[in-house]
C-alpha positions as CSV (number, residue, x, y, z in Angstrom):
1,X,8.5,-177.4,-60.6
2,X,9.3,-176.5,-64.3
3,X,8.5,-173.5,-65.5
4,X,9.1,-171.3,-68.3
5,X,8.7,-167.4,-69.3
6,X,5.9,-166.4,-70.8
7,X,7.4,-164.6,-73.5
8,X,9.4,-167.8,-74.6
9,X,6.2,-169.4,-75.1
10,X,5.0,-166.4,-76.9
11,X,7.7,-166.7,-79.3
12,X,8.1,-170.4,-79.5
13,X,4.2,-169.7,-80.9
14,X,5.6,-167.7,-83.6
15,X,7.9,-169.8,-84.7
16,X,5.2,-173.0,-84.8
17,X,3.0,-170.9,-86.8
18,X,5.8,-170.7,-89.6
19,X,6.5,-167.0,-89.0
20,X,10.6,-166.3,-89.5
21,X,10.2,-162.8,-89.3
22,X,8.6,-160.1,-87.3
23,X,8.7,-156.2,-87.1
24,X,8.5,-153.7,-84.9
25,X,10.1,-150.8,-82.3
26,X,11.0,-151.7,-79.4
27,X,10.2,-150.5,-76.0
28,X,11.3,-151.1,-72.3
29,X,7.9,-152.5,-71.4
30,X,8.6,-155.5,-73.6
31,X,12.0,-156.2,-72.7
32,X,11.2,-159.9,-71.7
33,X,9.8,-160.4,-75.2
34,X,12.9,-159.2,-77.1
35,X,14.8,-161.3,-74.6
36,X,13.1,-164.0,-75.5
37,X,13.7,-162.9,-79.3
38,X,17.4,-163.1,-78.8
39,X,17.3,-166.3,-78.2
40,X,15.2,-168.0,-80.9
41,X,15.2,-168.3,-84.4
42,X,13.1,-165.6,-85.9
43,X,14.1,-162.1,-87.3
44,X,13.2,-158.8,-85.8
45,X,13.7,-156.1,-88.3
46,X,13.5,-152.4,-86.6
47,X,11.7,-150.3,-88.3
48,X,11.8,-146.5,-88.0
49,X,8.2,-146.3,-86.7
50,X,5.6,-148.4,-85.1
51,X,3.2,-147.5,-88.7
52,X,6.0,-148.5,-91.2
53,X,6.6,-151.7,-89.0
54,X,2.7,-152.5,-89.6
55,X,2.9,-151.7,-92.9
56,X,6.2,-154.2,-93.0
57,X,4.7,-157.2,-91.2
58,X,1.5,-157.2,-93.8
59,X,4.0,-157.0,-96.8
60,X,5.4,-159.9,-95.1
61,X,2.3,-161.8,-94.2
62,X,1.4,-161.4,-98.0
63,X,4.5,-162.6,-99.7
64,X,5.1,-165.0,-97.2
65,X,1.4,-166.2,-96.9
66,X,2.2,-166.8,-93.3
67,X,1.2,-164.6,-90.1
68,X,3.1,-160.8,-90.2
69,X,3.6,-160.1,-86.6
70,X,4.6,-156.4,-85.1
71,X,5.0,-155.0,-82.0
72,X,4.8,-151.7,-80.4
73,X,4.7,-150.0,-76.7
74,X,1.6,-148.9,-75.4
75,X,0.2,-145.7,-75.5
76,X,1.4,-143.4,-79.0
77,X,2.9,-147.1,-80.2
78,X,-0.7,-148.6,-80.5
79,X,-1.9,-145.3,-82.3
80,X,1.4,-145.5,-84.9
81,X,0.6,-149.6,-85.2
82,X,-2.9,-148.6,-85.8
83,X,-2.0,-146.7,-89.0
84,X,-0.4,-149.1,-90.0
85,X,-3.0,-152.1,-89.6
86,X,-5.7,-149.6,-91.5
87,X,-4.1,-151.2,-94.9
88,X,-4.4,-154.5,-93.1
89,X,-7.7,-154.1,-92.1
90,X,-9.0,-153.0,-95.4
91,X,-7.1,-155.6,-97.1
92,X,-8.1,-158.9,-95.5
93,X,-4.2,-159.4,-94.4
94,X,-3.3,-161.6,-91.3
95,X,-0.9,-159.5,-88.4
96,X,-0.7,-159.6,-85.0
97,X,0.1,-156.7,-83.3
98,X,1.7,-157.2,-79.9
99,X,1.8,-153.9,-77.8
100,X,3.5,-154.3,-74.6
101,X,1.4,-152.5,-71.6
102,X,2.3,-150.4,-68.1
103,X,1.9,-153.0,-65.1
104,X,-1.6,-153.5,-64.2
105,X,-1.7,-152.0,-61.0
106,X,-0.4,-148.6,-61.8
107,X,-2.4,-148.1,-65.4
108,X,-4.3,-144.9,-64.8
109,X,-2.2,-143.3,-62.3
110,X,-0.1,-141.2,-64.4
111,X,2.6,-144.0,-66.2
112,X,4.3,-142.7,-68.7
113,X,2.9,-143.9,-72.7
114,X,-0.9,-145.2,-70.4
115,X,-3.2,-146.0,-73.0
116,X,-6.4,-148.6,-73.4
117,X,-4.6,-149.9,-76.2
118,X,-7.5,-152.8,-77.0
119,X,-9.9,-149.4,-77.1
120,X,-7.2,-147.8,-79.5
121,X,-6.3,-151.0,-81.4
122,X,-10.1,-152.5,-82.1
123,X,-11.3,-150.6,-85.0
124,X,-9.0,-152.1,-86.9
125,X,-8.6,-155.8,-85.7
126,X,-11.1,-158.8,-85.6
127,X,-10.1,-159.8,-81.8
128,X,-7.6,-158.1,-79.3
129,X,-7.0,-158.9,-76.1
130,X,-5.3,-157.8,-72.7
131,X,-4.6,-161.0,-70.8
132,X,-4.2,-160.8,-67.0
133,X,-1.9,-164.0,-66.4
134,X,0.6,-165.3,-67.8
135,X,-1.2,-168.4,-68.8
136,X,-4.5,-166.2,-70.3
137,X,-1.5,-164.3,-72.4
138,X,-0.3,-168.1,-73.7
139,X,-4.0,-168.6,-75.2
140,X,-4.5,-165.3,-75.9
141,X,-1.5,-165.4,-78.6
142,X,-2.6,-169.1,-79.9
143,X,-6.5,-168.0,-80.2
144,X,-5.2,-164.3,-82.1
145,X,-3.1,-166.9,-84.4
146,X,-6.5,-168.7,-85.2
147,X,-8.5,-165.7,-85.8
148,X,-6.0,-164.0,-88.3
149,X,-6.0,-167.1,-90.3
150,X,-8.7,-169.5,-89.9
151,X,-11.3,-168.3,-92.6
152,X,-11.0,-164.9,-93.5
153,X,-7.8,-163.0,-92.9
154,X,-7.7,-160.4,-90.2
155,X,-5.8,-158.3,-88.2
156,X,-5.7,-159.3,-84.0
157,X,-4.4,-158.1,-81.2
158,X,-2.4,-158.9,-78.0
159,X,-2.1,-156.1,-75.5
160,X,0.6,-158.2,-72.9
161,X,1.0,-156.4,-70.0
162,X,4.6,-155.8,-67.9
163,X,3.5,-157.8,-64.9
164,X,2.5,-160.4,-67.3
165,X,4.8,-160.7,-69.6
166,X,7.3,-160.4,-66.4
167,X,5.7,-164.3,-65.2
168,X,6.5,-167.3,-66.1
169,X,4.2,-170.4,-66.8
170,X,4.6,-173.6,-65.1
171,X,4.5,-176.5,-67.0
172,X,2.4,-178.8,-64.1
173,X,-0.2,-176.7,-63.5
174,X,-0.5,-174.4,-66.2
175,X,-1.1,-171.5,-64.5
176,X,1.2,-168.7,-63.7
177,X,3.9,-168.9,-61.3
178,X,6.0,-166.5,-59.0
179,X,8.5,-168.8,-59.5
180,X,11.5,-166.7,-61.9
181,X,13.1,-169.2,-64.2
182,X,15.6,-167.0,-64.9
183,X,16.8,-166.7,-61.2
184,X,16.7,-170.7,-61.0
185,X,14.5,-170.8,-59.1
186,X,12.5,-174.1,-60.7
187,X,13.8,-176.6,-63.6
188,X,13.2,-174.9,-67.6
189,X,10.3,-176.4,-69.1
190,X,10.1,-177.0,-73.2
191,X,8.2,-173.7,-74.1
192,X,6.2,-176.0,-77.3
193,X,5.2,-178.1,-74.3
194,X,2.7,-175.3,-73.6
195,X,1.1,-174.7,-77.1
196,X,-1.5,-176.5,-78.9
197,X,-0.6,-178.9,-81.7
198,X,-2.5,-177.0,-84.3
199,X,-0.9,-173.4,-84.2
200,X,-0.5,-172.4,-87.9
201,X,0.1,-169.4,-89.5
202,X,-0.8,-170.2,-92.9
203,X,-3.8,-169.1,-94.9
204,X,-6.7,-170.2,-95.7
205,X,-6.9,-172.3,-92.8
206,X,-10.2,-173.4,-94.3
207,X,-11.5,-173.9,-98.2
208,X,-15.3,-174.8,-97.8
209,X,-16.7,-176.4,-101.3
210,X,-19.3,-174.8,-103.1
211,X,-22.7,-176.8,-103.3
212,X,-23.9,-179.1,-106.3
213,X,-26.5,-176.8,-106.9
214,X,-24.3,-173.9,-106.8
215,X,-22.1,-175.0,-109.7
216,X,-25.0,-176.0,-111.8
217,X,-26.4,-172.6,-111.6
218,X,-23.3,-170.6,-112.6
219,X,-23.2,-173.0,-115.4
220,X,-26.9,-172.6,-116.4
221,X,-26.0,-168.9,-116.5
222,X,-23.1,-169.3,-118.9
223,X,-25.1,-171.7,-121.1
224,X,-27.6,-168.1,-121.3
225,X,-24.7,-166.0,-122.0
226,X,-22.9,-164.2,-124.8
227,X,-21.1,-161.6,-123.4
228,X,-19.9,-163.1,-119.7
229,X,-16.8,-161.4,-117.8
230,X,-15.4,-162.3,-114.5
231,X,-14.3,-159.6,-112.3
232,X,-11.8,-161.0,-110.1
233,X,-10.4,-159.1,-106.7
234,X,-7.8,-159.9,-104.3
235,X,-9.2,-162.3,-102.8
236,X,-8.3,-164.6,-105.7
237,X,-4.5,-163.9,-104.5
238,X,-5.6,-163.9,-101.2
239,X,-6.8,-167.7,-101.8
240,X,-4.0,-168.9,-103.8
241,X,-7.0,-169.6,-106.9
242,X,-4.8,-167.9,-109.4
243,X,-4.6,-171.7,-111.2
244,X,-8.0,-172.1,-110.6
245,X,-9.2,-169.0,-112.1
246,X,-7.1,-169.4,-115.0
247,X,-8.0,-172.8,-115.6
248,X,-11.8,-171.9,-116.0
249,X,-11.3,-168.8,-117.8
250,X,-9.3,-170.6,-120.6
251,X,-11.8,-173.9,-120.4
252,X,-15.2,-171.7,-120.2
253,X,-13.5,-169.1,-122.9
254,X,-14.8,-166.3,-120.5
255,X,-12.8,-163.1,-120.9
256,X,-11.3,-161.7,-117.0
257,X,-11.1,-158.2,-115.6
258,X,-9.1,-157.3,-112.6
259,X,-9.4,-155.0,-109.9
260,X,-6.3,-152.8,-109.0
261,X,-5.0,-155.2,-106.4
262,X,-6.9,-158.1,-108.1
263,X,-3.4,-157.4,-111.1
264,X,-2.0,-160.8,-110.6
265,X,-5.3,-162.9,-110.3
266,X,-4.4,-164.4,-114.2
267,X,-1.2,-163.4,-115.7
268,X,-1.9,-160.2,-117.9
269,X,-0.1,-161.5,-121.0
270,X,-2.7,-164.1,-121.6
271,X,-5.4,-163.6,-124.1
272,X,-8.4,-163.7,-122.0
273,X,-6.5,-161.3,-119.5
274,X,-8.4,-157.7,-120.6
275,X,-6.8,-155.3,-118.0
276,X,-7.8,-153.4,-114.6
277,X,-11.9,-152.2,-114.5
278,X,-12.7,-149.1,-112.7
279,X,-12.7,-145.8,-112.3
280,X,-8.5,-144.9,-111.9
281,X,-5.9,-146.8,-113.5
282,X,-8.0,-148.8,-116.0
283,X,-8.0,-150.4,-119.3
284,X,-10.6,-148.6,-121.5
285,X,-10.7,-151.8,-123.2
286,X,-11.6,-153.5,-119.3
287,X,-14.3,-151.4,-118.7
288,X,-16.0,-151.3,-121.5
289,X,-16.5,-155.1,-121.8
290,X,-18.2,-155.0,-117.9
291,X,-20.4,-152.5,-119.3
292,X,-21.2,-154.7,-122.0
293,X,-21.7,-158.2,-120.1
294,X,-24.7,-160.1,-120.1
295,X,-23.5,-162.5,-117.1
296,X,-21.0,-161.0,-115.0
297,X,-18.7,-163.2,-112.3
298,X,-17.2,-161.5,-109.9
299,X,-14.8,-163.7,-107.7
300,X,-13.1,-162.5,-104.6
301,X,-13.9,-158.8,-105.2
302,X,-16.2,-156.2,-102.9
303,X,-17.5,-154.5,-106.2
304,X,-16.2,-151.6,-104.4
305,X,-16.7,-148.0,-105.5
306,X,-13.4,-147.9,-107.4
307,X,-13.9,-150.9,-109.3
308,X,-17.6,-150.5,-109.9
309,X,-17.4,-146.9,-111.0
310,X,-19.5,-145.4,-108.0
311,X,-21.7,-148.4,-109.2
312,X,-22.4,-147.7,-112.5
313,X,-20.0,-150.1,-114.8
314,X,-22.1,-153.2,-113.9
315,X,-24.9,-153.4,-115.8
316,X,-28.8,-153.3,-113.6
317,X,-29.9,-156.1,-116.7
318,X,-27.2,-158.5,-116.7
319,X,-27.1,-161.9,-113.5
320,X,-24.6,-161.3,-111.3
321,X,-22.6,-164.4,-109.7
322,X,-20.6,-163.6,-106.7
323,X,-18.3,-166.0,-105.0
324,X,-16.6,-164.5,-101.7
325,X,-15.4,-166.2,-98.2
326,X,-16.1,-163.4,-96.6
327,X,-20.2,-163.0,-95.6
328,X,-19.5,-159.3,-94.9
329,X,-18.6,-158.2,-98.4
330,X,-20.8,-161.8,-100.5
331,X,-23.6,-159.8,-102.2
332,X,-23.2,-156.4,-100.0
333,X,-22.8,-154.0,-103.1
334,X,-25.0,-156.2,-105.7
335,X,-27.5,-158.4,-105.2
336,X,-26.2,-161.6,-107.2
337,X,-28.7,-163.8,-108.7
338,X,-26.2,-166.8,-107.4
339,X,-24.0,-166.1,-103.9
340,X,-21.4,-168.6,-103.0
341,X,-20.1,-168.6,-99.9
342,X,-17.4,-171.0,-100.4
343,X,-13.6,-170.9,-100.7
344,X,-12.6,-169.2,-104.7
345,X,-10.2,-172.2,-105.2
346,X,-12.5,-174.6,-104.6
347,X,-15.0,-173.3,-106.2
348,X,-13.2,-172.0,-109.5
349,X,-11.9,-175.5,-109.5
350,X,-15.3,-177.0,-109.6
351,X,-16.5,-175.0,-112.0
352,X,-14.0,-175.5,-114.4
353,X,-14.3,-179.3,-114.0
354,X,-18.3,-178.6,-114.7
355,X,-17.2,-176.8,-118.4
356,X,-15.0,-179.1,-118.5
357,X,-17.3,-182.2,-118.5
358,X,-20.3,-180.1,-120.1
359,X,-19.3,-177.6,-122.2
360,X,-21.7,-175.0,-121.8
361,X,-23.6,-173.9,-125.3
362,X,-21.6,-171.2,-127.3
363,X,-18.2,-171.9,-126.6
364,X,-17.3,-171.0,-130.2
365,X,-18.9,-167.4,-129.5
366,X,-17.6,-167.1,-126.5
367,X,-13.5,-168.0,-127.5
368,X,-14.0,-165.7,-131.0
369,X,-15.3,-162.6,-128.7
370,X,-12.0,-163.8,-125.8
371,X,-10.0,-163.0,-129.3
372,X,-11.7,-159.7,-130.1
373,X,-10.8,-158.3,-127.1
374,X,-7.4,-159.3,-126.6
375,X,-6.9,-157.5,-130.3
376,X,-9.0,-154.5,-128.8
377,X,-6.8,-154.3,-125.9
378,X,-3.5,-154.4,-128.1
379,X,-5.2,-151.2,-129.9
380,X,-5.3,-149.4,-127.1
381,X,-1.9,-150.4,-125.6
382,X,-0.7,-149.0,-129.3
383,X,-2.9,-145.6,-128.8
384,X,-0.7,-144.7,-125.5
385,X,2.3,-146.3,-127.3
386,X,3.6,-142.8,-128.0
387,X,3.8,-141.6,-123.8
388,X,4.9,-144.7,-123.0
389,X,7.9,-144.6,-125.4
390,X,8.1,-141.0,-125.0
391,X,11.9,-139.6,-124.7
392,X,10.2,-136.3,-123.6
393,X,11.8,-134.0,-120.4
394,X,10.7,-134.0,-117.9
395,X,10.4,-137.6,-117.8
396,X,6.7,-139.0,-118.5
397,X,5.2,-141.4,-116.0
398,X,4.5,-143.6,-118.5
399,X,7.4,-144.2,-119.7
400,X,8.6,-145.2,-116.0
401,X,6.2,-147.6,-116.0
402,X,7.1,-149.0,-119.7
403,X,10.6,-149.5,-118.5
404,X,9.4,-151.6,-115.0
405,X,7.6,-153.7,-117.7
406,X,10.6,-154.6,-119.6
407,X,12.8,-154.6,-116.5
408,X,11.6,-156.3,-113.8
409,X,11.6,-160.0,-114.2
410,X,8.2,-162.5,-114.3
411,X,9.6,-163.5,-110.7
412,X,9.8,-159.3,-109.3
413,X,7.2,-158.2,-107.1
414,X,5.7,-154.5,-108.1
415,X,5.0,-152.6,-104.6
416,X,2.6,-149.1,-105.9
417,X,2.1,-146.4,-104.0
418,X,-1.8,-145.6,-104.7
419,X,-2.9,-141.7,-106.1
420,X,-0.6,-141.3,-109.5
421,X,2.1,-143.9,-109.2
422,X,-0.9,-146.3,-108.8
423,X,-3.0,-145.2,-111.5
424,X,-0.5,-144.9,-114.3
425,X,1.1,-148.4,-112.9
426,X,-2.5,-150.0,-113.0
427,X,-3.2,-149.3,-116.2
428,X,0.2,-150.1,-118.1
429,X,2.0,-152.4,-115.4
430,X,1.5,-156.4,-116.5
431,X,2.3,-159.0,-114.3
432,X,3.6,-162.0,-116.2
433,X,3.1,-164.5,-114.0
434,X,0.1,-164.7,-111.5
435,X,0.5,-164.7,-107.9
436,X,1.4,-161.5,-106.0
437,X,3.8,-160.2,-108.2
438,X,1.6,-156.5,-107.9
439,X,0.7,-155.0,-104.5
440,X,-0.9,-151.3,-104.0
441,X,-2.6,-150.4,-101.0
442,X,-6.1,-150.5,-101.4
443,X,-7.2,-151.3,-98.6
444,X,-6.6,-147.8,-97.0
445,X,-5.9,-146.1,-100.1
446,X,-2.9,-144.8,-98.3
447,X,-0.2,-143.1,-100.3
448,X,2.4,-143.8,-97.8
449,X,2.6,-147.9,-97.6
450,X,4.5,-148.6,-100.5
451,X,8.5,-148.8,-99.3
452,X,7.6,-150.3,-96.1
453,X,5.3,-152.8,-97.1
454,X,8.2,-153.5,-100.4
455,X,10.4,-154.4,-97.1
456,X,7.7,-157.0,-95.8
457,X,7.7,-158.2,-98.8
458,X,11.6,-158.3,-99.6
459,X,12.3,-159.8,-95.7
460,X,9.3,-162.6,-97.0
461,X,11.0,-163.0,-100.4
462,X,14.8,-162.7,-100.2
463,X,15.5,-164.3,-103.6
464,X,12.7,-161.9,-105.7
465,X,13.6,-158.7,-107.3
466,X,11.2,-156.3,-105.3
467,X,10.8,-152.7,-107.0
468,X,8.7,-149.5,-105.4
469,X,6.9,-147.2,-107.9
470,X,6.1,-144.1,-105.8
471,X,5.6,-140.2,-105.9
472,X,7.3,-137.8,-103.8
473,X,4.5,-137.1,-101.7
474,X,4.5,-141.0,-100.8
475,X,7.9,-141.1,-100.4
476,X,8.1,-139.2,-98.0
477,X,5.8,-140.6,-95.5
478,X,8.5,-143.3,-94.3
479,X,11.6,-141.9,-95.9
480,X,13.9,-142.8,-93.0
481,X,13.2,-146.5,-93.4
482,X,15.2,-146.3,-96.3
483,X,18.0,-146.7,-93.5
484,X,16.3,-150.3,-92.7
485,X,16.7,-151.5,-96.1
486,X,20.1,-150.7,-95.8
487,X,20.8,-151.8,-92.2
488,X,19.0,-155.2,-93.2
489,X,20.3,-155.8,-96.4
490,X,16.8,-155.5,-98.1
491,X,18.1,-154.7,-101.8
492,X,14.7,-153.2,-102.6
493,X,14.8,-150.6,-105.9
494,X,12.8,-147.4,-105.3
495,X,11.4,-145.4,-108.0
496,X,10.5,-142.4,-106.8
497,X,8.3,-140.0,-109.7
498,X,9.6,-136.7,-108.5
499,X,7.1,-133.8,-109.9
500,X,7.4,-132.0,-106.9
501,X,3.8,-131.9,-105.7
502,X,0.6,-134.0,-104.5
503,X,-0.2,-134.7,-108.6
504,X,-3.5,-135.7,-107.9
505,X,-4.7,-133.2,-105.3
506,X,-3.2,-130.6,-107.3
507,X,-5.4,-132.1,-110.5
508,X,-8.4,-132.4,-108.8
509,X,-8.4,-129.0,-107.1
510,X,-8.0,-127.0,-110.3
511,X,-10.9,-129.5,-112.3
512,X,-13.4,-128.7,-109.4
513,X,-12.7,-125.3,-108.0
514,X,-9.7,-124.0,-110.0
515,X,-7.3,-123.5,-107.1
516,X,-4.1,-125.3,-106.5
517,X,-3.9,-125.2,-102.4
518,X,-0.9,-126.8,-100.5
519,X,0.3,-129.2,-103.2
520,X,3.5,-128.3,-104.0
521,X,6.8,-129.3,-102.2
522,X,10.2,-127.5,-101.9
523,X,11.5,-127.5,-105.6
524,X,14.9,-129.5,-105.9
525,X,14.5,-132.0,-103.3
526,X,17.2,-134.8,-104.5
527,X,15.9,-137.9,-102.9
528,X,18.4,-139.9,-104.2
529,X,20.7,-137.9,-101.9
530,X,19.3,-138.5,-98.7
531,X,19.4,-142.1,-99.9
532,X,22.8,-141.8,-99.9
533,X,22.5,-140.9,-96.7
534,X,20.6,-143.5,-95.2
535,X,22.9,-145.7,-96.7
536,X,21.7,-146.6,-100.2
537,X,22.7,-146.4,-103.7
538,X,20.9,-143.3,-105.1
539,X,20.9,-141.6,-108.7
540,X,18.8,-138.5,-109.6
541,X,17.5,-139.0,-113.6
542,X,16.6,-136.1,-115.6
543,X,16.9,-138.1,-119.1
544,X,14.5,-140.9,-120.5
545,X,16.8,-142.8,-121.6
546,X,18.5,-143.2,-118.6
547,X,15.3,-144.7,-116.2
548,X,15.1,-148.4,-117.9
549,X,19.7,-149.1,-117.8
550,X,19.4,-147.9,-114.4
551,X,16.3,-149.6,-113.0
552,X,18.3,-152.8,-114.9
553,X,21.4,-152.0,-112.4
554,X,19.9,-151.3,-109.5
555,X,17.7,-154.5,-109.5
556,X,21.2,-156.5,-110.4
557,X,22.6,-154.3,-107.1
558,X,23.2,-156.1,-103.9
559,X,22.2,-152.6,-102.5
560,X,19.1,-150.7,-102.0
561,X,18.8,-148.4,-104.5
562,X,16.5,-144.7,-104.9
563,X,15.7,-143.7,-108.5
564,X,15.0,-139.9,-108.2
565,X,13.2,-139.5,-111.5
566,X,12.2,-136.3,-113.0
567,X,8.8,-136.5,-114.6
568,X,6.0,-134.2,-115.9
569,X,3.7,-132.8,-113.3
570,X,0.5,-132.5,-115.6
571,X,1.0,-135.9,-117.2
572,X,-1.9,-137.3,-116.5
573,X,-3.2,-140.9,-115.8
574,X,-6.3,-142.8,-117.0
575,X,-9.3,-142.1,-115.0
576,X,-12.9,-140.7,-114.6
577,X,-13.8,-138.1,-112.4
């Protein structure tokens, strides 16, 4: 008889869906998994909570465009992984949470950390699972793969039992066996000999083509228009159409706005690149051309309150074009006068080969107008000129941002908390090349996902210069994982804009009732001194001059580095109320 644990199939499943890392806490439920772990190939990076592990593996899945896997015990571990999958969720990012549960025939009786963790875990995931053999837990873990990735991106979940993840599978029968192939008690079977040939972590799994008819009535619409602008989301990341997108914009002449996590859809240096739309952290110059389209495109975007304004920025007279995977979110918000449900790089592709072959009437119009507004957006770069040169003390916020522009390379990956650091870094921050080379957490809207989705993304991307812009109220969500960049060698640089309060609450409390309630912190908290000691490089700046040499050394630093920077508490971002 050869068998094999389960858990080494498990794993061996990770490692044939491309995954080299995975996160997470461990607990004594899931001993035969880190076992199992020990032995292989793959990475486990210990975070200092089940949440910040979350937060790690969808950094990871990100950067990596692979499968971010965590794991968690059952019980409070499911509610922590649960916070952390919320950005996941909202985000459209693949992870696989693994919580390991009490045996089955004691659940209920009083076991220590007894949870339903599928009941706990499904708000939040697009399948979960609690297996009750050890073969059901080998299918489980392929069929969770397949969901995360197949069309659109997802979190899953795998709740794997003690009794099951105790068996072992045998290879003849397929079914679980009492035999323990660690006691020798049958011959070791290959653990790939029990997986599917198609386990794949990658994404998109699928890139469905846009119809004939589709294409020619976009391009019908341009031929109409005067003023088009795409509005591009995440989901132009998401689907690797960054190319794509570029390609049509510069062949069609049609000028592209971003949303906040759509930063990275087009490099923002090129002229047809006007800036992030919506209501915080935008380019005046942005918005004010969505209010002024006559055909607007919006491509992998939800036209979600933020971006839209509370719905207001898109205007009721002009045809809307939406192209989305995702049939939850195509035409939810607006009612498009063409929906595509079809993969963005295909279809961004196809309609650049349309303008391409045809140009639509207008181009002329169309390229002068692209001009106009890249001069426009210049302008009002040059109006904020004076903040974001500022030599000022306290430090201004813009400035920080102004030195991340000229210090991080084209290569460096931005990680923004959301609330201040995001809103100042959304409107000022450009990404030089396209990819992700910007990441804030919008899909929660959590302040607190920044560092530990910067290590995801560092453990992903060894070679990339990986930055953090957050506030001190972000900070200090998931301070202590500032020992895990150190203990993992993940040379991440963390600016931390110190003003000593929750800036935005504390903004939006005096505008609307003229109160200030619970939204300041102890003064003279030196963060760059309990980086020190968790093990990093830390330096607390009170001079301007000083933030852009010393983000320059700490991204040339071998070491994970904390910035403690000074900065003015009523400097305020762009945005509308």
């Amino acid at each position: 008889m050869a068998v094999t644990r389960t858990t080494d199939v498990v794993v061996e499943a990770f490692e044939a869906a491309g995954v080299e890392t995975v996160f997470g806490f461990p607990c004594e439920q899931m001993d035969p998994y880190y076992a199992s772990l020990a032995e292989s190939d793959l990475r486990h990076v210990l975070a200092r909570s089940e949440a910040s592990a979350a937060l790690m593996a969808d950094g990871y899945a990100r950067a990596a465009r692979t499968l971010g896997v965590v794991d968690g015990v059952s019980g409070p571990g499911a509610a922590y992984i649960g916070a952390g999958l919320s950005e996941a969720a909202g985000a459209s990012s693949p992870v696989l949470a693994l919580t390991g549960g009490n045996d089955r025939a004691t659940r209920g009786n009083g076991v220590i950390q007894d949870a339903d963790n599928e009941a706990v875990l499904a708000p939040w995931t697009a399948t979960t699972a609690d297996p009750e053999s050890p073969t059901r837990a080998v299918d489980a873990v392929q069929r969770a793969i397949r969901t995360a990735t197949a069309t659109v991106p997802a979190p899953a979940h795998v709740n794997l039992s003690e009794d099951v993840l105790g068996g072992d599978v045998d290879a003849e029968t397929g079914e679980g066996s009492d035999v323990d192939a660690d006691a020798g008690g049958g011959d070791s079977a290959d653990a790939a000999s029990f997986l599917r040939g198609d386990v794949d972590g990658s994404y998109p799994r699928e890139r469905p083509e846009p119809s004939a008819d589709a294409v020619v009535d976009v391009l019908d619409l341009l031929a109409g228009a005067e003023r088009p602008v795409v509005v591009a989301g995440e989901g132009v990341v998401r689907a690797d159409a960054m190319d794509a997108l570029s390609r049509f914009a510069r062949t069609a002449d049609v000028p592209v706005v971003t949303s906040m996590n759509g930063k990275g859809a087009v490099a923002e240096t090129e002229p047809y690149a006007v800036g992030v739309v919506g209501r915080w952290g935008f380019c005046r110059v942005a918005n004010d051309a969505l209010a002024d389209a006559d055909l607007v495109l919006g491509v992998g975007t939800r036209f979600g309150e933020l971006t839209s304004v509370g719905w207001t920025l898109v205007p009721d007279d002009a045809p809307l074009v939406h192209v989305d995977l995702d049939p939850e979110w195509l035409g939810r918000n607006y009612e498009p006068a063409v929906g595509i449900r079809a993969d963005l790089r295909a279809t961004l592709d196809a309609l650049a080969d349309a303008v391409d072959a045809d140009a639509p009437a207008g181009a002329d119009a169309r390229a002068a107008r692209v001009d106009s507004l890249a001069a426009d957006r210049e302008a009002w770069r040059e109006e904020h000129r004076d903040d974001l040169t500022s030599d000022r003390s306290p430090v201004q916020p813009q400035r920080v941002v102004h030195e991340l522009n000229e210090r991080i390379p084209a290569e460096g990956v931005l990680v923004s908390a959301t609330s201040f650091p995001g809103f100042f870094s959304g409107a000022f921050y450009e990404t030089e090349e396209s990819g992700l080379r910007y990441l804030q957490a919008r899909g929660s809207d959590g302040i607190n996902a920044a560092l530990p989705q910067a290590l995801g993304v560092q453990a992903a991307r060894p070679d990339a210069p990986v930055v953090v812009l957050s506030g001190d109220g972000g900070i200090g969500y998931h301070v202590a994982d500032l020992e895990t960049a150190a203990r993992e060698d993940l040379p991440v640089t963390v600016v931390v804009t110190n003003n000593e309060s929750l800036g935005s609450s504390k903004m939006s409390q005096m505008a609307t009732h003229s109160v200030d309630q619970s939204t300041d912190f102890q003064p003279g908290v030196d963060y760059a001194q309990v980086a020190r000691g968790f093990g990093c490089e830390g330096e607390r700046i009170e001079d301007a001059e000083r933030v852009g040499p010393a983000i320059e050394d700490a991204i040339a630093s071998e070491a994970p580095t904390l910035l403690d920077v000074q900065v003015d508490a009523f400097a305020a971002p762009p945005l509308l109320v």
